[in-house]
N, C-alpha and C positions, 0 to 999 in steps of 0.2 A: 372429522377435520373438514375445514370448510375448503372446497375445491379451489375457490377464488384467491383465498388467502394464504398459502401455503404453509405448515409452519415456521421454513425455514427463515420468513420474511418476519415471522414476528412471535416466536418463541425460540428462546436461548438459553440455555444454561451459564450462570457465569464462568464457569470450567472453561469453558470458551475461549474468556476474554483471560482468564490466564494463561493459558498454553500458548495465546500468539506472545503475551506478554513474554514468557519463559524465553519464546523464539526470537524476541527483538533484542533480549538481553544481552547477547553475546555480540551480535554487530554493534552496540554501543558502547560494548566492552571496549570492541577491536577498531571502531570510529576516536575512543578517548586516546588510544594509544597513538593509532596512525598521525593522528590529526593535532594534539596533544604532548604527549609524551616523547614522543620521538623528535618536535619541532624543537621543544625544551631542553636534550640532551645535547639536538644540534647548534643552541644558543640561536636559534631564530627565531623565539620569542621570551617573553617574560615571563617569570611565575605566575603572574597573576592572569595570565593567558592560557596558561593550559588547562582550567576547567570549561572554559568554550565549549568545545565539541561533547562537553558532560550538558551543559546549558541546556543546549537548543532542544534536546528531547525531554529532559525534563519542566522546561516552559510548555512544552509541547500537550505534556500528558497534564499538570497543573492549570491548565486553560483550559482543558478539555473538562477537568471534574469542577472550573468554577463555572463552567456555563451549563455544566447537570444540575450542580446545586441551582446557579439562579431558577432556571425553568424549572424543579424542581418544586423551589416556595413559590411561584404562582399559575402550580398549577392543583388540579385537585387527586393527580397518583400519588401514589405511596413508593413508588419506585426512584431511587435517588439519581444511582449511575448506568448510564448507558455506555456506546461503546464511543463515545466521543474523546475520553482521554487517551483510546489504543488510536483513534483517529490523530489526534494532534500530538501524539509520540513518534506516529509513520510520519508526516509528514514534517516534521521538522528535520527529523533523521536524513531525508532527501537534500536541506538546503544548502549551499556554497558556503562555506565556514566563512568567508567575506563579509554573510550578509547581516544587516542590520537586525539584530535580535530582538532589540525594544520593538523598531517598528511591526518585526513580521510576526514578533507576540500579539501588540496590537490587534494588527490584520486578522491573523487568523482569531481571536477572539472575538471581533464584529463580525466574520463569516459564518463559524460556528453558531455564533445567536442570535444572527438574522436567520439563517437557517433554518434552525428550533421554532423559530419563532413563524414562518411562514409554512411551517409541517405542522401548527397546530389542529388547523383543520383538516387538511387531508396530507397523508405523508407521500410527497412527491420528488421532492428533491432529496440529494445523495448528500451527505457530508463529506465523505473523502474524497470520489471523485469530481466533484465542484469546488472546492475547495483546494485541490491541489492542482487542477486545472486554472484557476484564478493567482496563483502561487506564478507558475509556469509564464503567464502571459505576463505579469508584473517585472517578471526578471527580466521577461526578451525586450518587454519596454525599455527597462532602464540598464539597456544594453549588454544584456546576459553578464551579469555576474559573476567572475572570475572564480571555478572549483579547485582551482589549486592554493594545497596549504603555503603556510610561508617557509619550508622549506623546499616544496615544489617549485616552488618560486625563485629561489635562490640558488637553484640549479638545474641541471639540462638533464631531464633523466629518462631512459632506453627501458621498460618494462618486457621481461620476458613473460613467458605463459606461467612458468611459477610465481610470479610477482604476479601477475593478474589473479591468477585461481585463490591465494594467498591476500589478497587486498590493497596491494600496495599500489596500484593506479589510482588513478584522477575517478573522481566520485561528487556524491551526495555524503554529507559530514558522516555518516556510518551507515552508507551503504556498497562498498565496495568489498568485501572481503564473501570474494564468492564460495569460498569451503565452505564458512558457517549458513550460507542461507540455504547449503545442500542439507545440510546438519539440520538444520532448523526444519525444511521440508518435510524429510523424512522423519520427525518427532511429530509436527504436524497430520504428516501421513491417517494418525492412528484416531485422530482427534473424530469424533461422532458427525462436529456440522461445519469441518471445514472443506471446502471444494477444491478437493485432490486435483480431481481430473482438468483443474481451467489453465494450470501450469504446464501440464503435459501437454495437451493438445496448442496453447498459445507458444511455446519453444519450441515442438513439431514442426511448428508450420515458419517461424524464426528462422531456425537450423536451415529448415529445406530451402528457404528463398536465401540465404545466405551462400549454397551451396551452388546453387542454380547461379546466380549474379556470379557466382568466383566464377564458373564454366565461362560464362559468358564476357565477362569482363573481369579478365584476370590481376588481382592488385598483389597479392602473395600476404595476402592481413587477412586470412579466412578465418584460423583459430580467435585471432583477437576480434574480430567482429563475431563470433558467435559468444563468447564470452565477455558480453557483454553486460556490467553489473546492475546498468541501473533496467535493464530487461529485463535481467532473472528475478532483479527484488521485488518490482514492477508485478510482474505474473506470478509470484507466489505472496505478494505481502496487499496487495493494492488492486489488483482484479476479483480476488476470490474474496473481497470483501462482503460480511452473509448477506450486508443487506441489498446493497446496490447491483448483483450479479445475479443469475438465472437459477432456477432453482429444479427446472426439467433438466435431466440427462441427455438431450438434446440440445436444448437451450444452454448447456454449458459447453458442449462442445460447439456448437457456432461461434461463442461469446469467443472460446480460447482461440479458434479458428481465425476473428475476426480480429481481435488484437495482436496475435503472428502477425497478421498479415498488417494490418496500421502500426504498430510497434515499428517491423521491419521498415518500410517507407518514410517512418515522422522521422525515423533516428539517423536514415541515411539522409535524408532532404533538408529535414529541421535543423536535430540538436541531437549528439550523439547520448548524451545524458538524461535528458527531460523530454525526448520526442516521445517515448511511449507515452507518457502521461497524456500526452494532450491526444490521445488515439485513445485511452479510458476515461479519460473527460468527458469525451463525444458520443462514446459507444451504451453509456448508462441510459440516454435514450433510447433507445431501441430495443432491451432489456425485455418489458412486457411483449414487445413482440415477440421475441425469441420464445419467452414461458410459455405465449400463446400456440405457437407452432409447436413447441416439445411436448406440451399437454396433448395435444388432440395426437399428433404422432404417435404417442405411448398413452394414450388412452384408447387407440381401435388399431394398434400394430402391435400383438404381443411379442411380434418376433424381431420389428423396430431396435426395442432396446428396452430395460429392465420394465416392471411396475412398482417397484418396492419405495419410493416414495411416496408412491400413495396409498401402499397399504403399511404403510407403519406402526409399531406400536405406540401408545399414549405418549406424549413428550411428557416428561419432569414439569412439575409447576416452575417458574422463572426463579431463583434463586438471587436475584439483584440484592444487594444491600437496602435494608426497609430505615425510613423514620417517621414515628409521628410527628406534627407540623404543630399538635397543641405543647408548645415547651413551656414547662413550669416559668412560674413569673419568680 
């Protein structure tokens, strides 16, 4: 295995990208309902209104595989899909059911392939965290975006901690319903190459500055500020992304380290909902340094922390969906 290249940056199994898939299913589930379902029982919206919040991550994940196929026919791989449709599933999943669906399909479709398109020669930029950082600023522009549904809207409503943990707070179109994405974690937990630890150590550090600020400045919101949704989806669906995120056991623990700690501050300063994001926006920069530091650490500290990513066995050949490009006439 080449030292420079790690495999986790550029060999995957597709098992991979189903198992997040499996994990995002059920918050879309629970987004259709909240956002959907329940506005419709309450006559606060039309029939033809409640497949919305089914939309936006299904545009999401359909944009994603038409801009594998286009890079796909001009290029000369054999590899069709990448992870750009679990990309454009996460981040629609994040937006204000408000917002405009054609244009932010659009959007995110020219980002996506401009993207592609400027990783041709060397692969430097991120798709998700650029991309959803670019999402984030377009909103604050156009004067953040109203997340409440329209029954939200239509009345005054007191969330307890069971209605938090449960998903019935103010969100991202299906990302609020914190059970399932414990649910989801802990199925992920098992998963060969997804990075457990960026979750724990980025809540660790969450939790404790949360706890620290209540001492100090006491509001009596401690539980609801640490349960917070779009933090937890944040560090378990959108940090530990394989490609953008560190791939040393050091290097992941700064990374979760360092988003605790920007998460905590964008969300209380910023934007209670979209401040982490723009803390993993920023933070994929500095990425190669972290690798650099966790390599040499655990490359001459055996007692640092493990070696076992670098002496691994062989990875699986990649498993991507194959097509030949000569199609019969």
């Amino acid at each position: 295995m080449n030292k420079t290249q790690p495999y986790l940056h550029y060999d995957s199994e597709s098992s991979y990208l189903y198992h997040i898939g499996a994990a995002l299913l059920p918050l879309i589930i629970y987004g259709f309902y909240k956002n959907g379902l329940l506005p419709l029982l309450n006559r606060d919206i039309t029939f033809l209104e409640i497949l919305r919040p089914l939309l936006f991550p299904l545009f999401g994940f359909l944009i994603g595989c038409l801009v594998d196929y286009i890079c796909f026919l001009n290029s000369e791989k054999d590899t069709i899909w990448t992870h750009m449709p679990i990309y454009g599933t996460i981040i629609m999943m994040t937006m204000p059911l408000k917002a405009n669906l054609f244009f932010m399909s659009i959007l995110l479709f020219a980002t996506f392939l401009l993207i592609r398109k400027l990783n041709e020669k060397k692969n430097i930029l991120k798709p998700l965290p650029i991309t959803k950082l670019c999402f984030v600023l377009l909103l604050t522009i156009m004067a953040h975006i109203n997340f409440l549904n329209p029954t939200e809207q239509a009345q005054t409503m007191v969330y307890s901690t069971i209605d938090i943990l449960f998903g019935r707070n103010i969100g991202g179109i299906s990302t609020t319903s914190i059970l399932w994405m414990v649910i989801a974690y802990a199925y992920l937990w098992f998963d060969y190459y997804y990075k457990k630890e960026i979750p724990l150590y980025s809540m660790a550090v969450y939790i404790g500055l949360c706890l620290l600020f209540e001492i100090l400045f006491p509001t009596g919101n401690l539980v609801k500020n640490i349960l917070n949704p779009s933090m937890i989806f944040a560090s378990i669906f959108v940090a530990t992304d394989i490609i953008s995120s560190p791939y040393t056991d050091t290097g992941k623990m700064l990374y979760g380290l360092f988003i605790g700690l920007t998460g905590f501050f964008a969300i209380r300063l910023i934007n209670s909902i979209d401040g982490v994001y723009i803390g993993i926006g920023l933070l994929w920069m500095i990425v190669p340094f972290l690798d650099k530091i966790g390599y040499r650490l655990e490359e001459k500290n055996d007692k640092f922390c493990r070696k076992a990513h670098f002496e691994k066995k062989e990875m699986k050949p990649k498993s991507f969906p194959k097509m030949k490009k000569n199609f019969p006439n």
